[in-house]
N, C-alpha and C positions, 0 to 999 in steps of 0.2 A: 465155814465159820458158824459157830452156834453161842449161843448166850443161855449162860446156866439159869433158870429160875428157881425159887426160893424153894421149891421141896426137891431140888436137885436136875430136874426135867431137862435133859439137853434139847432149845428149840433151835432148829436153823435161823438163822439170822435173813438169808432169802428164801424167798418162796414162789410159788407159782398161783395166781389169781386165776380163780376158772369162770369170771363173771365175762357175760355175753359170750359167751362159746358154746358149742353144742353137736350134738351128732357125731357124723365120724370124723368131724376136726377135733373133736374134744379127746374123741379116743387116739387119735395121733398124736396131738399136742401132749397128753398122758405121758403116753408111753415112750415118746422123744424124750423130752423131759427129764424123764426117767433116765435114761440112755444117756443122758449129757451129765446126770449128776442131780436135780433136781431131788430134793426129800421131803421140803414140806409143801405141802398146797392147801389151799386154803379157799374154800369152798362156803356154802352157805343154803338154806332151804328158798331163800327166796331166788337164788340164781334158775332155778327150777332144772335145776341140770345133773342133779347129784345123783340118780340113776346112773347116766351117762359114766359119771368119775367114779361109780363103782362098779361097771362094767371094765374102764383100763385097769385099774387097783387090781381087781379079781386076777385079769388076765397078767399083768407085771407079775404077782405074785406065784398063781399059780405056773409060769410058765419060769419060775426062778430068777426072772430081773432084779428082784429084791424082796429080801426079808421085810415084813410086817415090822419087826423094830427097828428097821430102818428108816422106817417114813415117820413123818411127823405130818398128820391131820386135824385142820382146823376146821370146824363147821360152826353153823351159826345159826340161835334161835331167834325166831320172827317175833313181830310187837303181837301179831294176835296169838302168841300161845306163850305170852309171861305166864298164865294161869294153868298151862299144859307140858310145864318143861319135861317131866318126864315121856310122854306120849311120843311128845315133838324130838327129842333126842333121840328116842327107840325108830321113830320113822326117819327119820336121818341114816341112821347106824344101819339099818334095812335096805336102803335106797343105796348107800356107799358100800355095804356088803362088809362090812366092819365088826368087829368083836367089841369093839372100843374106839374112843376117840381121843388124841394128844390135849386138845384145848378146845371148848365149847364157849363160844360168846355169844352174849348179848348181841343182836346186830344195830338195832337200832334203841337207846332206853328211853321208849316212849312204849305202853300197850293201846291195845285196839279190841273190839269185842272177837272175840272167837267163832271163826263164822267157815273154817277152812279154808275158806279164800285166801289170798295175799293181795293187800292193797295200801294206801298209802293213804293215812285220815286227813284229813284237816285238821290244823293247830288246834281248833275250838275241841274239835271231837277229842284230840291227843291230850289234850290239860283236861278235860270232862272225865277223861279216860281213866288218867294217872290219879286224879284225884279219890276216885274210886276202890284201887287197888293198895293194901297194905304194903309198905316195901316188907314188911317183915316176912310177910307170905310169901312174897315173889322169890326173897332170897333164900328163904328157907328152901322150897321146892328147889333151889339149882343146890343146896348143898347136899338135899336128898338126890337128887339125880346123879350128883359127884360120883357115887360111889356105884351106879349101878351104871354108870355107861362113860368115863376115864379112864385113861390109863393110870391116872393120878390126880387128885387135885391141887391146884395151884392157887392162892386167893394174892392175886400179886395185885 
């Protein structure tokens, strides 16, 4: 079952969570997965594992498990790189070995200073944070990114 969204995009309606998994569970889990029917997963930069899911991706792919338009990939950008979304999606798409991504979210909509680390502020630091940043910037850079790393964009 999938749910059409508004510039037509068929998402799977289930999907597979690749949070807290890693190593060669993650490439089993993948490629099982895969094997039972599995098309969307949904992934993230802070899971720190998205090497790993494009390590099985590659191999699904290249070994004919499944067409690239078959899958539906969800990744997600971190609070310290509201300010770096293009960067931060090109290093995603590198790590997951992707041409493109189905849907790129926000993971959490709070920013943090940009430090390459990933970490988790304090409220005081998060409202200091936000207060700082233009939303208009922040959103702009994700509709410039749309186009260089989507397969489509979606503003649903």
């Amino acid at each position: 079952m999938a749910i059409t969204l508004n510039n037509g995009l068929k998402m799977p309606m289930i999907g597979l969570g690749v949070w807290r998994t890693e190593g060669k569970d993650l490439k089993n889990l993948m490629i099982n997965a895969i094997k039972i029917g599995y098309r969307h997963f949904d992934c993230a930069a802070d899971y720190k594992n998205e090497a790993e899911v494009g390590e099985a991706l590659e191999e699904a792919l290249q070994t004919g498990l499944v067409k690239r338009e078959d899958l539906f990939i969800t990744t997600k950008l971190w609070n310290s790189d509201h300010g770096h979304v293009v960067e931060a999606c090109k290093d995603s798409l590198n790590k997951l070995r992707l041409q493109y991504l189905d849907l790129y979210l926000v993971h959490f909509p709070v920013a943090t200073n940009h430090t390459g680390h990933l970490f988790l502020p304090s409220f005081i630091f998060t409202f200091s944070m936000l207060a700082k940043v233009d939303p208009k910037d922040r959103w702009g850079s994700t509709v410039l990114f749309a186009s260089l790393c989507l397969s489509s964009l979606c503003l649903c």
